[in-house]
N, C-alpha and C positions, 0 to 999 in steps of 0.2 A: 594414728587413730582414725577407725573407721569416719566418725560425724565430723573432721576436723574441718571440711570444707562447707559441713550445712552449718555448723556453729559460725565459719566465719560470713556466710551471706546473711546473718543474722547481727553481724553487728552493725554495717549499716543499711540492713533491711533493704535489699532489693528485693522485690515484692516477686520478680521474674525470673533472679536465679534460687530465691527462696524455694521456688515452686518445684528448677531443675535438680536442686540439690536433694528435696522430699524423694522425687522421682526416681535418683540414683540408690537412694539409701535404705529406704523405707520399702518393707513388703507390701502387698494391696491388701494382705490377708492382717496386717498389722493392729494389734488391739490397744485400743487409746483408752484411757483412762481418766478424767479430768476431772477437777475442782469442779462443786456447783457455782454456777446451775448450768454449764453442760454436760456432766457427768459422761455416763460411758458415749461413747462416739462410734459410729457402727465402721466407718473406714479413714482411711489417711487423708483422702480428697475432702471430706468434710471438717478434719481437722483443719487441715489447709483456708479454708474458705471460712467456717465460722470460728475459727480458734485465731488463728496468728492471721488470716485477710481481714476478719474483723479490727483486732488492735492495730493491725496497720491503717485502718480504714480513720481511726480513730484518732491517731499521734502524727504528729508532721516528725519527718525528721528520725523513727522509730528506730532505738539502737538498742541490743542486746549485750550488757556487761558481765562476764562470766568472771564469778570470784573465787571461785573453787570448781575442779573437774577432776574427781576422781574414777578412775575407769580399774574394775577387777571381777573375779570369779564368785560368785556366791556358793553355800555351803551344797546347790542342788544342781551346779555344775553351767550354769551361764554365767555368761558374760553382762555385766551391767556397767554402765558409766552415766554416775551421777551429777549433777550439775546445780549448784545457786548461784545469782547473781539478782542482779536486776534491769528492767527495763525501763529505760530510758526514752523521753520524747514531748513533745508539744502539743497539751491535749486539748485538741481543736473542736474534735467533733462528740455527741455522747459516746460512752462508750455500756451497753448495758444498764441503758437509762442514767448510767451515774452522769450528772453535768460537767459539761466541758469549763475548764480554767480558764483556755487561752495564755495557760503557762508551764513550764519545763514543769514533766511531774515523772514520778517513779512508783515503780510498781515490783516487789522481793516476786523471784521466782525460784521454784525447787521442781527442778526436771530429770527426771530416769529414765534413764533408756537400755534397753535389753537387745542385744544382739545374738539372733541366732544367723548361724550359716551365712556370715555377712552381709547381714540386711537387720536392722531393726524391727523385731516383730513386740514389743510392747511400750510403751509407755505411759509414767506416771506422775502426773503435772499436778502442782497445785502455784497458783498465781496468788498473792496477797492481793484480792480485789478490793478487801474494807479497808486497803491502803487508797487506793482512789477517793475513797468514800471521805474517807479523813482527809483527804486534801482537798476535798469540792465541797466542802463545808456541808456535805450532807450526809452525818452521821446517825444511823439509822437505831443503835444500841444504846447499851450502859456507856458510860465513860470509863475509857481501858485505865487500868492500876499503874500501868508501867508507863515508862518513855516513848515519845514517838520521835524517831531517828528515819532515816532512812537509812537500811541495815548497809554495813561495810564488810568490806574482806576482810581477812585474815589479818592482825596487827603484823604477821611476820612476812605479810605482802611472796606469800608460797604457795598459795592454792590451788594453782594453777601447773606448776612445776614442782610437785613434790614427788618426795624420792625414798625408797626404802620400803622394805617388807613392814603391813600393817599388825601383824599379828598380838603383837604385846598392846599396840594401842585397841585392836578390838578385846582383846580379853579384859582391859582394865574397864571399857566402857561397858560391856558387858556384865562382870562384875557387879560394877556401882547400881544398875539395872535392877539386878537381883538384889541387892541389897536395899535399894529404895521401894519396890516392894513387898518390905516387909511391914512397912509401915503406911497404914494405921492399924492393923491388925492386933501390931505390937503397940500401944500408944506412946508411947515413950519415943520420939523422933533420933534421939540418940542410937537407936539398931541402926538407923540408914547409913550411919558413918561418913558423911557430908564432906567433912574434911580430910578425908583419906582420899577421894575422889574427885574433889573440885579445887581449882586454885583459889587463894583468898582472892586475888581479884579477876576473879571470870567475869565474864559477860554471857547471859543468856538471852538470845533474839530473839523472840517469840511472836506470833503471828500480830496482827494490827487487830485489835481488839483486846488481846492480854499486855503486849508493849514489853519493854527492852529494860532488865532489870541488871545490879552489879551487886558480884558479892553474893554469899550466902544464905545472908539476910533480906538481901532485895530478891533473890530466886524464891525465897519461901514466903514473902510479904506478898507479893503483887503473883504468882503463880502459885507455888506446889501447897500451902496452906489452903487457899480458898476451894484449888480444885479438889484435893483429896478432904475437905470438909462436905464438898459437892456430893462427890461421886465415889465414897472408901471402899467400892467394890473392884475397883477398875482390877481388870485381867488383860495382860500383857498377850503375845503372841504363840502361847502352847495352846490357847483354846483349839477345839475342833474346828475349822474355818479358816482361822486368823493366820493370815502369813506375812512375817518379816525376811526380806532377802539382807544381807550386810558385805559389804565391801572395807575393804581399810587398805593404804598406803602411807610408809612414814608414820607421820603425828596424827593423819585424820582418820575419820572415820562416818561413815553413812547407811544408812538404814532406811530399806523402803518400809510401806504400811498400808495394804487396802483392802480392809482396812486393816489392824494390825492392834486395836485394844478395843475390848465392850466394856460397856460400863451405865447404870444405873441412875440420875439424875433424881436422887433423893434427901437430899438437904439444900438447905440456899446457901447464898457464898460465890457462887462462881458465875461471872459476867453479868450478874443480878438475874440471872434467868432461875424461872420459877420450879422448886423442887415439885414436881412433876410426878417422881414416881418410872417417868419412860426409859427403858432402855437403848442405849443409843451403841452405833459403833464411831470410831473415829479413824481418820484418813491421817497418815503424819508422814511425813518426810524429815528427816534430818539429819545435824552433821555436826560433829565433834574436833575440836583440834585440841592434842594433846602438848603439853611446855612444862619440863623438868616432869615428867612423870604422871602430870595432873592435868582434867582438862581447864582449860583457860579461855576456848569460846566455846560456846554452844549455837547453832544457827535451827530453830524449829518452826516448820512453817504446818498447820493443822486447820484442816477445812472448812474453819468456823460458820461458812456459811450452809455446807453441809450439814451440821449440826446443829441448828435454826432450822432447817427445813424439816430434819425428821423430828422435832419437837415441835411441828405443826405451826413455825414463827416465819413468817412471807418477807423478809429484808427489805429484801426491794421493794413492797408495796409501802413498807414504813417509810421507806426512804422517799417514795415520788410522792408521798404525800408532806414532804418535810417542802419548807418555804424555799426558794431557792437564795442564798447569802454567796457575796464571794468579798 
């Protein structure tokens, strides 16, 4: 695998073969992609410097744990290899105003990378940074529905070495896809067919702010209830604009998004943010593992701060105005 050497100077973060490794792999002309509040990035070097020099700058000790790497062809003929896990480290200095711990802290990341002509010309990062937020006791929002976990790998500990043509697992996640938006259109939540498509006991990861629910009960309590009460307009990736790339090997399956659903913030219900009226898009990355047929985790990481910003809501300024507690 092309990245297999810049993945590994990232586990334990040599800041100076981090830099040779960008060098070897990465084009100059390469398009970054990033969570707010960097958002698009004009070159590699800045990536470098304000992306991954910053959080180095920030964590003693800075370790990248890759839980899942799936690498394949998408339907418009690149190469993608996607990647979640989490960062690990000792966070000493601020990082992005958030206050320093002075304790081991973690932060979920979902990273794609697109290979042409071997070299990496795009990628599309979203970091869980209201993960931070929640562990510096400076939490700037609503209080999330779900669980706060620090997300894990795979129960089948395969993420990483998985085997087998993905096909049947993308068609089934796909599927379930279309069939979950059928509803609310249809009111009746029964069209989505839920248990055709989930295991009774999945897990779904969901970003730091919605939180980590079990069951198809806890997915529809603390997620897909509130949000499609929210926003029942949401339109998936056929719109004009909207592109999803999908990869699948074995059981898993991955899907970029930038963004990849608009959708309308006109009822309340969702993260208590005020029904508005604004149309919004949203950023998602995510990843599926399939067990006897059904999926069984779900890992979804969505740019929540992104989505605060174009609803005109400053995070960060709520946040530096919050006392500082530890």
């Amino acid at each position: 695998m092309l990245l297999r050497a810049f993945f590994s100077s990232l586990e334990n973060f040599d800041i100076v073969e981090v830099k040779q490794q960008i060098c070897k792999v990465f084009s100059h002309k390469t398009v970054v992609k990033m969570c707010y509040p960097f958002d698009n990035i004009s070159d590699i070097d800045s990536f470098f410097e304000h992306c991954l020099g910053s959080l180095s700058s920030a964590f003693n000790e800075l370790e990248r744990r890759t839980l899942i790497s799936i690498e394949g062809t998408s339907s418009d003929g690149f190469s993608w290899i996607g990647t979640m896990g989490n960062y690990f480290g000792t966070f000493t200095t601020p990082f992005l105003d958030i206050s320093a711990t002075g304790r081991l802290t973690h932060m979920r990341f979902h990273e794609f990378y697109r290979i042409n002509e071997d070299k990496v010309d795009q990628i599309q990062v979203i970091w869980d940074i209201p993960e931070l937020m929640m562990q510096a006791n400076s939490w700037p929002m609503a209080p999330q529905l779900g669980s706060f976990i620090c997300t894990p790998g795979p129960l089948t500990c395969d993420g990483v070495n998985m085997k087998g043509e993905g096909g049947h697992a993308l068609a089934h996640v796909q599927t379930m896809l279309e069939d979950m938006s059928k509803h609310p259109s249809n009111p009746d939540p029964a069209i989505m067919h839920l248990d055709r498509y989930w295991h009774p006991n999945f897990n779904w990861y969901g970003p730091c702010g919605i939180g980590t629910s079990r069951g198809i009960d806890g997915f529809r309590n603390i997620h897909q209830i509130p949000f499609l009460r929210a926003m029942p307009d949401r339109r998936l990736d056929n719109d004009a604009g909207l592109k999803s790339n999908w990869i699948a090997r074995g059981n898993y399956v991955c899907e970029t998004g930038w963004p990849n659903m608009r959708l309308t913030l006109s009822n309340d219900g969702w993260m208590g943010l005020n029904p508005s009226g604004v149309e919004i898009e949203m950023r998602s990355l995510d990843f599926w593992r399939l067990e006897g047929g059904l999926i069984r985790e779900n890992w979804v990481l969505i740019d929540l701060l992104d989505i605060y910003n174009q609803l005109g809501v400053d995070v960060f300024d709520r946040m530096r105005a919050l006392p500082i507690r530890m």
